[in-house]
Structure formats: C-alpha cells, structure tokens
N, C-alpha and C positions, 0 to 999 in steps of 0.2 A: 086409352090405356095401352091398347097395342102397340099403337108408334109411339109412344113414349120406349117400352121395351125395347122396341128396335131402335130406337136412339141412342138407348142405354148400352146395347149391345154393340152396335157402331165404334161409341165410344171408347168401349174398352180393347176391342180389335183392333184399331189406330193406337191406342196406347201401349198394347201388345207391341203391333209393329215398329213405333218408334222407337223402344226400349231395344228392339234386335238390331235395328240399324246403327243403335249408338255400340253396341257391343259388338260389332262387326271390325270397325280398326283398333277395339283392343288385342283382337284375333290375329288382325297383323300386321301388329307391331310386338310379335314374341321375336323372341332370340332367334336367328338363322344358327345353323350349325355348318362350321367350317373342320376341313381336314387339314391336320400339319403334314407335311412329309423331311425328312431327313436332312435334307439341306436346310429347310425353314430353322432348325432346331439347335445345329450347330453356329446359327449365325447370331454374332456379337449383337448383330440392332436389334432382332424381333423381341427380346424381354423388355427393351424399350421401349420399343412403340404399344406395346400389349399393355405397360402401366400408363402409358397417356392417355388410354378409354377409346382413340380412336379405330380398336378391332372392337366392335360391338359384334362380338359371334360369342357364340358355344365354344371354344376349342374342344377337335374330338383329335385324339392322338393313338391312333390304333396300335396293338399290338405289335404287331408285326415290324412296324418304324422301332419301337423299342427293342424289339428284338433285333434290328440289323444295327443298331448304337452298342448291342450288348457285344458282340459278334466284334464290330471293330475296336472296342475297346479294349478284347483278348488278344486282338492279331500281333502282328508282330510288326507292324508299321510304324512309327513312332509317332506322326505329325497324325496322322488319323487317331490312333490311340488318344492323343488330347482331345481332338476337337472332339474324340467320341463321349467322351469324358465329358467334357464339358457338357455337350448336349445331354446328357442327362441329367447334368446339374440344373440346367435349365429347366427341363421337365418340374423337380423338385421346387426352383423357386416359381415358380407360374402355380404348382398348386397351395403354397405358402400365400401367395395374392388373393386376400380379400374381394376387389375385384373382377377378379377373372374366375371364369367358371371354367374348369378344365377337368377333362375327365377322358380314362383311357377304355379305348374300346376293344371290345375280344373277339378281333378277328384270328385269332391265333399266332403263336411264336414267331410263324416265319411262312411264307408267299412263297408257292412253288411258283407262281409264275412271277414272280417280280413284284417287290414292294409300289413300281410306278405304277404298274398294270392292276395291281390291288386297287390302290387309290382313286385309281380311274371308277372302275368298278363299283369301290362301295361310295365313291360320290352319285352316282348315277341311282344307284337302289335306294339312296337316302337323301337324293336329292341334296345336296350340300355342297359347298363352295370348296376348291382347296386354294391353302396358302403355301404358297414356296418361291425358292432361290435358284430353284433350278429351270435353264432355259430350254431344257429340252422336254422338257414335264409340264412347262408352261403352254410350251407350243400343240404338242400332240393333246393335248385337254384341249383348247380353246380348238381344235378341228376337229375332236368329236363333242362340241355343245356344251362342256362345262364349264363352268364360270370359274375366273381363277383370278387370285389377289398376288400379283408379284413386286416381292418387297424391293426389290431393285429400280422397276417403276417407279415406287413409289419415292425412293430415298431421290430420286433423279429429278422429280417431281418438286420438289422441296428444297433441293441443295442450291446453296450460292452459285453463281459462275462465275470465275474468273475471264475477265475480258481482255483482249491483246491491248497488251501495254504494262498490266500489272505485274509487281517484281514481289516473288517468298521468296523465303529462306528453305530451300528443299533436300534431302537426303537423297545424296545418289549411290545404289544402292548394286547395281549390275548391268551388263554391257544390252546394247539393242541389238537388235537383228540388222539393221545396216551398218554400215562402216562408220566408226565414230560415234555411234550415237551412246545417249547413256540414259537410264530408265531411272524414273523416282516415282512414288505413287504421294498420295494427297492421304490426309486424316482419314476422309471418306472411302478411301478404296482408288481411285479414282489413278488409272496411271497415266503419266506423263515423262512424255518422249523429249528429252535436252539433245538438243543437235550440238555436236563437236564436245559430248561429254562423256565419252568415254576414257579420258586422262583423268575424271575428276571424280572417280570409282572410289566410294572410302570417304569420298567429305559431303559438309555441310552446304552446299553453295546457292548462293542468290542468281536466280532464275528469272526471267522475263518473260511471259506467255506469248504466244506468235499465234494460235489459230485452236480451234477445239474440233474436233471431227467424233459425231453421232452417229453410233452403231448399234444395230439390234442388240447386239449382247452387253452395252454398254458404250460409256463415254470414253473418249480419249482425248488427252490435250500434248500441246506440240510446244516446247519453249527451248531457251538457250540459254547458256550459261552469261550473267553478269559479271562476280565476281567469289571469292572463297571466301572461307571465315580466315581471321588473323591466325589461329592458334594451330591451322593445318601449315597455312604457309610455315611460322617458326619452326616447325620439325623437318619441313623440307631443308628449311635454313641449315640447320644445325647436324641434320646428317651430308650436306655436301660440304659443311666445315670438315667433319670427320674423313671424308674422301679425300679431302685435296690434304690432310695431315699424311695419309695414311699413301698417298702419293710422293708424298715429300721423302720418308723415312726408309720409303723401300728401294731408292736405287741406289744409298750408302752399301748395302749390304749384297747389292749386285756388282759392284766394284771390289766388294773383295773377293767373291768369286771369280770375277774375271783376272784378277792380279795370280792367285794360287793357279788357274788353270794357264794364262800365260808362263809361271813359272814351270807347271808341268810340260809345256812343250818345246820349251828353251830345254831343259834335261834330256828329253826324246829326241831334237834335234841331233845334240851332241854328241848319244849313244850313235845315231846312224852317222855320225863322222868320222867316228872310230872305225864302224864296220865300213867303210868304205876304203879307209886308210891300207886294208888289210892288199898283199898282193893278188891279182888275180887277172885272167884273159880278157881281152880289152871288151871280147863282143856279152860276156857276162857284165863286166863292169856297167858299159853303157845299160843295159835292162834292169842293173838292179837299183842304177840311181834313178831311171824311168819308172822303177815301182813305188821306189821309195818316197818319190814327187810327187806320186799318185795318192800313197798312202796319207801323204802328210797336209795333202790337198783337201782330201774326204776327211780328216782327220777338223782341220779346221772350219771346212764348210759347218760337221755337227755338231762343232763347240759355239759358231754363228748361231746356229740354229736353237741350240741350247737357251743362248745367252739369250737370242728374241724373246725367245717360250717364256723365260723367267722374266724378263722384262711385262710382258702380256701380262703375266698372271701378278704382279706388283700392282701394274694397271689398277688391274681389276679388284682387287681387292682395296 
C-alpha cells in the first residue's frame, strides 16, 4: 500500500513537472518591447514595414520623442516642420493598426540630457531593443551592449542592385562635389553619382551604371550619362531658334545708329573748319589743329567703342 502511494505521488510530481516545462516557451515567446526614436518616425518606410508583421515588438514611443516632433513642428524651419508633421501622423496611423501594438510611454515632455541619451537609458532599465535611422544613435548603442534594429540595414538587406552595365531612366537633380559631375538618387534613397553630368542638371536622362561603392552610412552607385529624353532636347532646339532670330534683327538697328552718329561727326567736322578758317598766329594755329586731331580722334575711338558695346549686347540677347 505504501509504494503504491509513493508511486502515485511520483506520478503526479512528473506530471507537475512536465506541465511547467511545456509552459516555459510560452514565457518566451511573449512580445519584446522596442523603442522608436525620432528619426525612426519621420521615415516614409517604417509604417510599411510595421504593417508587413515583420517588427514582431511592442512599439514603446516615449514621451519625450513626441515632445521633440512637437517642438519642431512649431519652429520655424520649414522642411523639419513637415517631416515633423508628418511623423506624428505616423504615430496616429500605427495606433489605428489593428496589428501593431503601440503604446506611448511617460518619460516626460522633454530630456534635459537629450532624447539619444534618454533612449539609451530607459532601453537599458527596461531592457528593450531600439529602432532607428539614425547612424550615430546606432553606433554609440551597439558600444554600450544594446541591441539596435536599423532600418537602413535592413532596406539594404533587401533592395535590388543594380549591376554595371544596366541603363534607367534617372533625374538629375544637382551638381557633385567634383568637376562635372552630376547627382540623381534612385526610388530607394539611394544616390548616384553620373560622371560628365553636370550639363544635364534639370533633365530626365538615361544612365549606364559603372561601379557601386559600400559605405557604413550607406550605398553609393557611380554611372554616366547615355543619352536625354526627346522633349528636353526640343526646347533646347527652339530656344537657339529664338537666338539666332533675335541675332539676325539686331544689327538692322545698329546700322542706324551708326549712319546718325556718322552724320553727327560729319557736322562736327565742319564746325571745326570754319573755326580754323578764322585768322590767327601760326604757332596757335598749328596746336589747335593738334587738339582738335586729338579731340576727334578720342572722339571716334568712343563712338568704336560704343558701337562694339551695342554690338555685344545684340549678341547676347
């Protein structure tokens, strides 16, 4: 009868314990909880990727991130102003998400020592992951031990490459840092460097990829211009028709200029003929027809001069 009870009691002690070990990976497999920070919030991809399921976290979005969206949203910046904006539309559609658990935490309005150094902090108290865009926030976390999801990685991780040889259609959009060069960036963000496309500032042009160069803060790719779209050439066309009209019409009207002022110095001539006619001492005579050579000399050189100027400026217009 004894060791029956103790049989029985065996039993259900093993039953005990097999029951805790099945309930031991429901324990962990709960939800992690991640921190957003500022940059995360304003960026166009993270509501994207947040409705594809693949951030399995809590989002916690502390106080204080909210309050520095609120902050720029007041300033008087204009380009922050939006994106401030926006990120807090963001906020609103994530807690609209069925899906996503999102919820804001009350570390208070605003971080005397900095919203980064917050984030550090209450990831570390609460053990929690942060998610961010920004590579300087990336970096100093992941050297002091915390775990950090950055969405640039990831987009990088995932993205097509374009391989040397391949020709888009790309927008070139402002000058490069070396001579000639001309900048476009890609859908993804992603810029790219057109060698001898600095002329081509303002169009659509097809591009040829040469080389891709990987860097911590991201990718860069390197191409050259192929050729323009039809409809930039036609405007090039048709304002150097207007040029060479507007070349043509302007030196009728330079010729009569020069006819009136040639008549004016045929007059001038004449008056100093008479003043010469007049009697007087020889050693006067010879100096005044030597000024008057002189005068009529400077007199034509600035009517030359004149004439160029207004030629130039026909040119040019």
């Amino acid at each position: 009868m004894e060791t029956f009870l103790l049989v029985l009691i065996l039993f259900i002690v093993c039953g005990i314990w097999f029951d805790l070990k099945k309930d031991k990976p429901l324990i962990s497999k709960a939800k992690k909880q991640i921190l957003v920070d500022t940059s995360i919030l304003i960026d166009g991809r993270f509501l994207a990727v947040a409705r594809t399921g693949f951030i399995n976290f809590d989002i916690l979005i502390p106080r204080s991130v909210v309050g520095e969206l609120q902050i720029l949203a007041d300033g008087g910046d204009d380009e922050k102003r939006v994106r401030a904006r926006y990120g807090l539309d963001i906020i609103s559609a994530l807690q609209n998400e069925e899906k996503i658990t999102v919820s804001i935490l009350a570390d208070g309005n605003s971080a005397s020592e900095g919203v980064d150094n917050r984030l550090l902090s209450l990831a570390k108290k609460m053990n929690a992951e942060i998610l961010t865009a920004d590579y300087n926030l990336n970096k100093v976390a992941k050297v002091e031990g915390i775990e950090v999801l950055n969405i640039n990685e990831l987009v990088q991780s995932v993205r097509a490459d374009y391989l040397p040889g391949e020709k888009i259609m790309l927008e070139i959009t402002q000058k490069g840092n070396e001579k000639k060069q001309g900048i476009g960036h890609l859908p993804d963000g992603t810029m790219v460097v057109i060698e001898n496309g600095e002329s081509l500032i303002g169009t659509i042009s097809e591009v040829e990829f040469i080389r891709s160069l990987q860097t911590a803060a991201g990718k860069m790719m390197f191409a050259r211009p192929v050729g323009v779209k039809k409809a930039k050439i036609e405007n090039t066309k048709s304002k150097g028709r207007a040029v060479k009209n507007s070349k043509v019409e302007k030196p009728v009207q330079n010729t009569q200029v020069e006819v009136s002022k040639k008549n004016n110095v045929e007059s001038r001539s004449k008056k100093n003929k008479k003043v010469k006619a007049k009697p007087s001492a020889k050693n006067t005579s010879k100096t005044k027809e030597k000024s008057q050579k002189s005068k009529t000399q400077t007199r034509r050189r600035t009517q030359k001069s004149m004439e160029a100027s207004l030629v130039e400026l026909a040119n040019k217009e």
